[in-house]
C-alpha positions in Angstrom: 95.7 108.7 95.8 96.2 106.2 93.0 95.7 102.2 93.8 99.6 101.2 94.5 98.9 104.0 97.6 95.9 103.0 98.8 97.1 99.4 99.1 100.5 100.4 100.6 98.9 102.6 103.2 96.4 99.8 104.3 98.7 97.0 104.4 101.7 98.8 106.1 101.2 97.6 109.6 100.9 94.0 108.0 103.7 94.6 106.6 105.7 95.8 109.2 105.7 92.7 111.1 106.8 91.0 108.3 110.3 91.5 106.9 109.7 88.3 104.9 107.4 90.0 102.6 108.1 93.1 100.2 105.9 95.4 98.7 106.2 96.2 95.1 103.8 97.8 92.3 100.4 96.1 93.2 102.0 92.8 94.6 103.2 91.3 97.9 106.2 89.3 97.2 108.3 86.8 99.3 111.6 87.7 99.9 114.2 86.7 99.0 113.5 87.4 95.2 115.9 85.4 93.5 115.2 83.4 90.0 111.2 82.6 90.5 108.7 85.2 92.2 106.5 84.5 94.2 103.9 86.9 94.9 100.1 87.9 95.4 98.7 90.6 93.3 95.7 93.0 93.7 94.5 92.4 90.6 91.1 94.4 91.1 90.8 97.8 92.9 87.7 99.6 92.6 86.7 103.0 94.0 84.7 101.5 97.2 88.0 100.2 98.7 87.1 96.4 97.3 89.4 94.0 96.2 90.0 91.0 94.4 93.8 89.1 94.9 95.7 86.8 93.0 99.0 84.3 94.2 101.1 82.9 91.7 104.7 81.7 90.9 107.1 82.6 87.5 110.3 83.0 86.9 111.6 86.3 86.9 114.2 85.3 83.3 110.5 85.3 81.1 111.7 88.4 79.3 108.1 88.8 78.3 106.8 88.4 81.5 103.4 90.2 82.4 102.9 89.6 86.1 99.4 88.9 86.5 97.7 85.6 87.1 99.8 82.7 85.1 100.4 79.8 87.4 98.1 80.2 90.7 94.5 80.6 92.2 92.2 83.5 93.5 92.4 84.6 97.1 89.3 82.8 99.1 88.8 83.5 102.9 86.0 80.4 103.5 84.1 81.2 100.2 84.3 84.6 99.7 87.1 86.0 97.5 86.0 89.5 98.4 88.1 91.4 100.4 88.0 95.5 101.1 90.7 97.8 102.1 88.9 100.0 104.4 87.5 97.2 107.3 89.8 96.2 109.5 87.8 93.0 109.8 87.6 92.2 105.9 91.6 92.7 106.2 92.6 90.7 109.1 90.6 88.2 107.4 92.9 88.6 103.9 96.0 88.6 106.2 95.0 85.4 108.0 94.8 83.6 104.6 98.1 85.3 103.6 100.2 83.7 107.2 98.2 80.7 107.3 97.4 79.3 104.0 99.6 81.6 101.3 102.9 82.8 102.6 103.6 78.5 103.8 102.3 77.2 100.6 104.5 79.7 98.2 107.6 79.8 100.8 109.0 76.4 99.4 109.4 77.5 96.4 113.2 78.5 96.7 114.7 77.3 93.3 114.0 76.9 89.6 114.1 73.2 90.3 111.3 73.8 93.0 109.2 75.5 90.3 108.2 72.6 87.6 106.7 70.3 90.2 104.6 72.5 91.9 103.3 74.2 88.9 102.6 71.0 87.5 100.9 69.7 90.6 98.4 73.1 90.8 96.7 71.8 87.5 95.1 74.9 86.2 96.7 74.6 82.7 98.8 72.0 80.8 102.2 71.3 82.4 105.1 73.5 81.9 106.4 71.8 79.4 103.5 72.3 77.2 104.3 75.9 76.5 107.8 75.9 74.6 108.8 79.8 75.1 108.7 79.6 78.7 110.1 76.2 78.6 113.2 76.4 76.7 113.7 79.4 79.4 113.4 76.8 82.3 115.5 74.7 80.6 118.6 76.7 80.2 118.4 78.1 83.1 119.1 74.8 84.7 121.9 74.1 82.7 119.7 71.3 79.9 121.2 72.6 77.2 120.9 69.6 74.9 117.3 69.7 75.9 116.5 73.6 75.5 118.5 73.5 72.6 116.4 71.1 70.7 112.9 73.3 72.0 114.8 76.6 70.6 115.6 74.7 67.4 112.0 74.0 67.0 110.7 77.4 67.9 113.1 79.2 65.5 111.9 76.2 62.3 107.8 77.1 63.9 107.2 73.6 64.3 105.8 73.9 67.2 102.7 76.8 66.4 105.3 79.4 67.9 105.9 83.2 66.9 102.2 84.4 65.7 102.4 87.9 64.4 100.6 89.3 67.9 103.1 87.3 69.6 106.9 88.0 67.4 108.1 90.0 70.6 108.4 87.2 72.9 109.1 84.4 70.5 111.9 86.7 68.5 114.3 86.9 71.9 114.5 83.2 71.6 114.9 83.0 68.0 117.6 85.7 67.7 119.6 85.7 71.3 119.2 82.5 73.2 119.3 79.8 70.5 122.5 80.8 69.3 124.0 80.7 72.7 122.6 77.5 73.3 123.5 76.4 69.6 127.4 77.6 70.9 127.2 75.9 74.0 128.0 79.3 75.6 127.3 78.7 79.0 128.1 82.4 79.9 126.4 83.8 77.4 123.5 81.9 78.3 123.7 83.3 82.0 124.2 86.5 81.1 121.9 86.6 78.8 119.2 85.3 81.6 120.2 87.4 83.8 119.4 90.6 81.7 116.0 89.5 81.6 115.2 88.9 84.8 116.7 92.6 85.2 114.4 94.1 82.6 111.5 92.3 84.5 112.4 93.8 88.0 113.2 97.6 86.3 110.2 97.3 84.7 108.0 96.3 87.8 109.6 98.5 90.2 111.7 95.5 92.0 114.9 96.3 91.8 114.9 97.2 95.3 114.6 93.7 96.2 115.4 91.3 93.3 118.8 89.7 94.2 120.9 88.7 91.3 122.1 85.1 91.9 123.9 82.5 89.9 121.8 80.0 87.7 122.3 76.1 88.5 124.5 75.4 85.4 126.9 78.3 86.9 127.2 76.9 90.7 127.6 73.2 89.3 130.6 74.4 87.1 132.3 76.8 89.5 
């Protein structure tokens, strides 16, 4: 039985008493799953039924998204961030921090709008606007242009330490597809284009079962 099966079969009852929550790869995700995730991840597995878990927020339009722990903390229960899949006690426990603790502190989270502040207010890294190629993302997607444009402009001239050899793949999609939408001022490119990302992110993490395309800010305020 490979991990994503072992954690499924142990955390089914959980999970069916909550149709809020969705299981998906390795993760636990809120529903609905709309422009941000918000999710916890077994992020260790190991062969004696031990586990490690991670919660964290991102949007789902980061083309280059690698869902792991970006912006959010360890799973603790007291002190102990060790949890196994086998005791029943050991789960309850993990499941207790999930509904009392987790699940009300992510929940909020329901918009792209939602997402900068909290981020921000976590403090495990600089703020999001210290990291350009998720942040001209943000900013489109919230209609900024003038302000996204500008980020894009200085991603595609480098004058911001952007696009590093090991890194061309998820610079380059900025560079060669979203700038010149937002140079345009094509609002629908811009959307759709946003929108194909955060469908190559839920095809390639098995969630297209549950992501639920929706219209970006920019789109609603102009419709």
């Amino acid at each position: 039985m490979n991990r994503a099966a072992r954690i499924r079969r142990a955390l089914k009852p959980y999970l069916e008493q909550r149709p809020d929550l969705a299981f998906a790869g390795c993760w636990i995700f809120i529903k609905p799953l709309h422009h941000i995730y918000r999710g916890v991840a077994f992020e260790k597995v190991y062969a004696s039924g031990e586990f490690v878990a991670t919660w964290s927020v991102s949007p789902m339009f980061d083309h280059a998204q690698t869902f792991h722990l970006i912006d959010g903390k360890v799973v603790y229960a007291g002190r102990s961030a060790r949890f196994f899949l086998n005791d029943a006690a050991s789960l309850d426990a993990f499941f207790a921090e999930l509904d009392e603790r987790i699940v009300p502190l992510l929940t909020p989270i329901r918009s792209i709008d939602d997402f900068i502040p909290f981020v921000d207010g976590l403090r495990v890294r600089a703020p999001v606007a210290s990291f350009p190629r998720r942040y001209v993302k943000i900013l489109a997607a919230l209609g900024r242009f003038d302000e996204a444009r500008e980020v894009a402009q200085e991603i595609a001239e480098g004058r911001n330490g952007s696009a590093p050899p090991d890194l061309e793949a998820s610079w380059g999609p900025i560079v060669t597809e979203l700038h010149p939408l937002l140079e345009a001022n094509d609002r629908e490119g811009v959307a759709r284009l946003l929108r194909r990302w955060e469908g190559e992110v839920a095809a390639k993490y098995g969630l297209l079962d549950i992501w639920e395309p929706t219209p970006f800010p920019f789109e609603v305020a102009t419709s």
